[in-house]
C-alpha positions as CSV (number, residue, x, y, z in Angstrom):
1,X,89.4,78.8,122.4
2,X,87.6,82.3,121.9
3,X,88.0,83.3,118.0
4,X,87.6,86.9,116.8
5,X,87.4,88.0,113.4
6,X,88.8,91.6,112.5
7,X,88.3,93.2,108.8
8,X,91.3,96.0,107.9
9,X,93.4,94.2,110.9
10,X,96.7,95.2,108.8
11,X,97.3,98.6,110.0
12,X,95.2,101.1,112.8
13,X,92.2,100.7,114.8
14,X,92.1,97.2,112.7
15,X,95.5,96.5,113.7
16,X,95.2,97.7,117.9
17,X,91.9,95.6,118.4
18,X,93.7,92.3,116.8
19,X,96.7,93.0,119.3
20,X,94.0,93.5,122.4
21,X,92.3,90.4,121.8
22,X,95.8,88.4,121.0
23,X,96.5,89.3,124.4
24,X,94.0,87.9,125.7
25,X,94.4,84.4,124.8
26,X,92.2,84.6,122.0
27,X,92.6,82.9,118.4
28,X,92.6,85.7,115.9
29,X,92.0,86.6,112.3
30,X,94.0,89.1,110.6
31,X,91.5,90.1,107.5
32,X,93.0,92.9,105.1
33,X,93.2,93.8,101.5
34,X,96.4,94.1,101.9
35,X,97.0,90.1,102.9
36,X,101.3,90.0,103.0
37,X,101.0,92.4,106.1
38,X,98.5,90.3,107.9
39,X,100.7,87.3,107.4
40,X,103.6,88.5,108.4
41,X,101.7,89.8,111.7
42,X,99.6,86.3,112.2
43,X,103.1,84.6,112.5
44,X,105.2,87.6,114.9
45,X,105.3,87.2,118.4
46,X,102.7,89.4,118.7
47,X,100.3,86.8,117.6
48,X,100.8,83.4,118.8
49,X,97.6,81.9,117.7
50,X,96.5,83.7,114.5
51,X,95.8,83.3,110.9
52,X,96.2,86.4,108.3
53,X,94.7,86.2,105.0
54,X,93.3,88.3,102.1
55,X,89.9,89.5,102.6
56,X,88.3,92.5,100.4
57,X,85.0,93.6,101.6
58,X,83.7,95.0,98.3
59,X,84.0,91.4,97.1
60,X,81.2,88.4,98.5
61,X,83.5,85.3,97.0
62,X,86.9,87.6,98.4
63,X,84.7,87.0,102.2
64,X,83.2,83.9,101.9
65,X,86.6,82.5,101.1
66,X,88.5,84.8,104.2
67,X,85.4,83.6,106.9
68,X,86.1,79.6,105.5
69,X,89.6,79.7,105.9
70,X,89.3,81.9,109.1
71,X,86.6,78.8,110.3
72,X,87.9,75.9,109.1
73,X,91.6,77.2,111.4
74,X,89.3,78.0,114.6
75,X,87.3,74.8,114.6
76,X,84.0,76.5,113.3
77,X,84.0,79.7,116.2
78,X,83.4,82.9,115.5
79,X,82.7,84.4,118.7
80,X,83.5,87.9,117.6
81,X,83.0,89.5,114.3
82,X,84.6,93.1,114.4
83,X,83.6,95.1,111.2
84,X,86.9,97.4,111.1
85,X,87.6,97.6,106.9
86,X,86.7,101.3,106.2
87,X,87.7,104.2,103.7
88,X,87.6,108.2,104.4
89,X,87.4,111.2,101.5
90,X,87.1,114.8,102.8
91,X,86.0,117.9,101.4
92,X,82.9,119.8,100.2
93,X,80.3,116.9,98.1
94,X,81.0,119.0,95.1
95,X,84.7,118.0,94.9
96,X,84.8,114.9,95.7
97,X,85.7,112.5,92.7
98,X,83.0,109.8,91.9
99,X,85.2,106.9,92.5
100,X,86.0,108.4,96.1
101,X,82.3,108.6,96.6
102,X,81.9,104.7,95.0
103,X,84.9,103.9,97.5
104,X,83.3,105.1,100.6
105,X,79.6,103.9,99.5
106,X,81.4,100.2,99.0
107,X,83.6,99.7,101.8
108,X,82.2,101.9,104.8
109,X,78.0,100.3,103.4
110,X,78.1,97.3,101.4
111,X,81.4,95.4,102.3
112,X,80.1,95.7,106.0
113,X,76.7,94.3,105.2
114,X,77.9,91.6,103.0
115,X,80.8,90.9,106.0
116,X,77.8,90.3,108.7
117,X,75.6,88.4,106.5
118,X,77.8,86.1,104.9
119,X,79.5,85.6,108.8
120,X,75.8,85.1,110.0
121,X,75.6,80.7,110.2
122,X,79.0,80.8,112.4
123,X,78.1,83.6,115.0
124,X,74.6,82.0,114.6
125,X,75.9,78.3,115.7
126,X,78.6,79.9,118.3
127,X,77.2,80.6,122.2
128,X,77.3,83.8,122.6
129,X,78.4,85.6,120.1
130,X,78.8,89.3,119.1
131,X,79.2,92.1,116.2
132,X,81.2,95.2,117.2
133,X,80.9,97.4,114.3
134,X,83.1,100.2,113.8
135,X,80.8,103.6,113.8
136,X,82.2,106.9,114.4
137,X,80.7,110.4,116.1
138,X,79.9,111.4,113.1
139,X,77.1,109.5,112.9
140,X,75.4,111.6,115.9
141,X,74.8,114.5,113.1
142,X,76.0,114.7,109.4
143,X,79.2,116.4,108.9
144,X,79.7,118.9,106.6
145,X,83.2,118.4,104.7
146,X,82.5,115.0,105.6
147,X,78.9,114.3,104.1
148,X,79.3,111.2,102.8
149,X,81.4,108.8,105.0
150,X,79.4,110.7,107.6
151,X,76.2,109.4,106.2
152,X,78.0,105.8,105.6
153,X,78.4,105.7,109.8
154,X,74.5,106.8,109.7
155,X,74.0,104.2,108.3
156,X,76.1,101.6,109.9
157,X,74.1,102.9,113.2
158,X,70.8,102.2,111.6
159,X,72.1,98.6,110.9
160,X,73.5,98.1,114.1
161,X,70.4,98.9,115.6
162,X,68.4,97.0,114.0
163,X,70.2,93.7,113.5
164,X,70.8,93.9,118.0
165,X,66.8,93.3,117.3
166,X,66.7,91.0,114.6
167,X,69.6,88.6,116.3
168,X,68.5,88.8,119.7
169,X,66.8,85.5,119.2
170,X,69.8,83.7,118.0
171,X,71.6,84.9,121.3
172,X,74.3,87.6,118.9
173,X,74.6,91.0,120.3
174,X,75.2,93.7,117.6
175,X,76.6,96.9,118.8
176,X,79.1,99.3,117.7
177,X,81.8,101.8,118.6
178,X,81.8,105.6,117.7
179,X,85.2,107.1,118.5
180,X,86.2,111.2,117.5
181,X,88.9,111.6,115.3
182,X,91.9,108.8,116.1
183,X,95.7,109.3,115.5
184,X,95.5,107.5,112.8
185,X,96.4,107.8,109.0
186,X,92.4,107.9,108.2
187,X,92.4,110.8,111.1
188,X,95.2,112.4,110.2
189,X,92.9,112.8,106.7
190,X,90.0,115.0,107.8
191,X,89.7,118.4,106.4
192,X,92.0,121.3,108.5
193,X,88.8,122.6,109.6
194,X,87.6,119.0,111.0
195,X,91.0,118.7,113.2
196,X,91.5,122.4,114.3
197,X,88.5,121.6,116.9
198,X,88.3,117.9,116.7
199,X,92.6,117.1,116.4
200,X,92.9,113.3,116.5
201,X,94.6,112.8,119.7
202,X,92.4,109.1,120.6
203,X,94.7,106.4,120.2
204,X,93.8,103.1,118.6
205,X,94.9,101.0,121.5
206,X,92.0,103.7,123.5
207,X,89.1,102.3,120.8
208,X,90.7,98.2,120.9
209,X,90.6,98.4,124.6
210,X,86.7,99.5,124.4
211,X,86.4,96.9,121.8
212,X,87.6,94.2,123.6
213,X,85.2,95.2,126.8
214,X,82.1,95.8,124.6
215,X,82.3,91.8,124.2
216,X,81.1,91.6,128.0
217,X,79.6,95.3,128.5
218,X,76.3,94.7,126.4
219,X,75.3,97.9,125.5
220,X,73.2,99.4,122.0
221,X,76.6,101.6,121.4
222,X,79.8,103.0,122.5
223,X,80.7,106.4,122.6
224,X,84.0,107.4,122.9
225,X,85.8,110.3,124.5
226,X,84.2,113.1,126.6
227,X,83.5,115.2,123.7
228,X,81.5,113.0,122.1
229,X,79.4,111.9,124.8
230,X,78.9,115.5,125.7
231,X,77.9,116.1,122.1
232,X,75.7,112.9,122.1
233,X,73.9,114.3,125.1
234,X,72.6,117.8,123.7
235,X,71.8,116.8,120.2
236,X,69.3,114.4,121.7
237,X,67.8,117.2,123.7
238,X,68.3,120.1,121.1
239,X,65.7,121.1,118.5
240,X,66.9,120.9,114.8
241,X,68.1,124.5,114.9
242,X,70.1,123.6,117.7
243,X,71.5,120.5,116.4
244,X,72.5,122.3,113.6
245,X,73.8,125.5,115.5
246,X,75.7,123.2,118.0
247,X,77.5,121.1,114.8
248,X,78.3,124.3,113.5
249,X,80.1,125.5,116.5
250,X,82.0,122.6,116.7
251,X,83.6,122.8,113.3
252,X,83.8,126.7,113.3
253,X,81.4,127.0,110.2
C-alpha cells in the first residue's frame, strides 16, 4: 500500500491533502505539533488506514522519531513526503517581533530541510518516490508586508529546484505547489492590503486535489489559480522595473 507523509496534517491545507490521499486508498500520516488532533483524526472514519503522531519540525529528534514511527506502521514506504508545517507574520519588517521572524526562519526554512533530509534513506529505498513541497506565489517576487515568509517560499523554490536535480538519480521527484492566498486561518492573516486584491477565496481541498495529481503529473512546480499563472507569465518577461511596477499594482502600493 502507497504511504504518504504530511507535516501540519492537523488543520488546513495539511489537513485537505491528508483527506485526498485517504481517499485514495492510501496509508497516511497525520504529522502536527499539535499531536491529540492528529490522533483523533488517524482513528475517524475519515481515515481508515492512518497513524497520527507528534511531529515538530524545528526539532531533528521530534522528526526522526515522527518518520520511525510513521515507517516502522507502513512497512518501511514512504512514497510521498508532503512538506506542509508552515508559519505566517505580516506587516512592514520593521514591526515584526524577533521571535515572529525566528518562527517563520524555523518552520517555513529549517524544519522543511531537516524534514527532507532526515526522510531522505526511505524515499531513497521506495520506487518511485516524491517530495511535494508547499511553496506559495509569493515566491514569484518578494512581497512587501510580507518580506520575510515571502523570502522563506524563495527559498523553498531554490531547494526544490535543486534537490529535483540532486535526487533525480535515486529516481525521487522534488517539486512543489504555489497556491494565492487560501481560505484558510494562515490566509485569513495577510495584511488588509494583501487580501483587498488577493482575498483568499482558494480552498484547501483546490491545493490537496493538485497535490495528490502532482504525484503522477511530474512537473518542476505548480502554480495555482489563474492569477498566479498570469502573474508568473509577465514577471518572467518583464524587466526589473516592471517586475516591480507589476507587484506594486497588484497590492495597490
Amino acid at each position: 500500500m502507497k504511504a504518504v507523509f504530511v507535516t501540519g496534517a492537523a488543520a488546513g491545507i495539511g489537513l485537505a491533502i491528508a483527506t485526498r490521499f485517504a481517499q485514495a486508498g492510501w496509508f497516511v500520516g497525520l504529522y502536527d505539533i499539535n499531536d491529540k488532533r492528529c490522533c483523533e483524526l488517524a482513528s475517524s472514519d475519515t481515515f481508515s488506514k492512518a497513524i497520527g503522531g507528534h511531529c515538530d519540525v524545528t526539532d531533528r529528534e521530534s522528526i526522526a522519531s515522527a518518520l520511525q514511527s510513521f515507517t516502522a506502521t507502513s512497512d518501511g514506504r514512504l512514497d510521498v513526503l508532503v512538506n506542509n508545517a508552515g508559519v505566517l507574520t505580516a506587516g512592514p519588517l520593521t514591526n515584526l517581533d524577533p521571535a515572529q521572524i525566528d518562527s517563520m526562519v524555523a518552520v517555513n526554512i529549517r524544519g522543511l530541510t531537516q524534514v527532507t533530509q532526515l526522510a531522505f534513506p526511505w524515499l531513497r529505498d521506495t520506487t518511485g518516490a516524491a517530495v511535494i513541497n508547499l511553496c506559495s506565489a509569493s515566491s514569484i517576487h518578494g512581497i512587501p508586508l510580507l518580506a520575510v515568509y515571502s523570502a522563506s517560499k524563495f527559498y523553498v523554490d531554490g531547494l526544490t529546484q535543486a534537490l529535483a536535480i540532486e535526487w533525480a538519480e535515486h529516481d525521487i521527484h522534488v517539486t512543489s505547489l504555489k497556491p494565492p492566498p487560501i481560505n484558510t486561518a494562515m490566509g485569513h492573516a495577510l495584511d488588509k492590503k494583501h487580501t483587498e486584491k488577493m482575498p483568499p477565496t482558494m480552498e484547501p481541498e483546490t491545493v490537496a486535489e493538485a497535490a495528490f495529481r502532482a504525484v503522477t503529473r511530474r512537473r518542476p512546480h505548480h502554480i495555482l489559480g489563474a492569477g498566479p499563472k498570469l502573474w508568473h507569465g509577465l514577471d518572467g518577461f518583464l524587466p526589473p522595473a516592471g517586475r516591480r511596477w507589476l507587484t506594486r499594482r497588484l497590492l495597490n502600493l
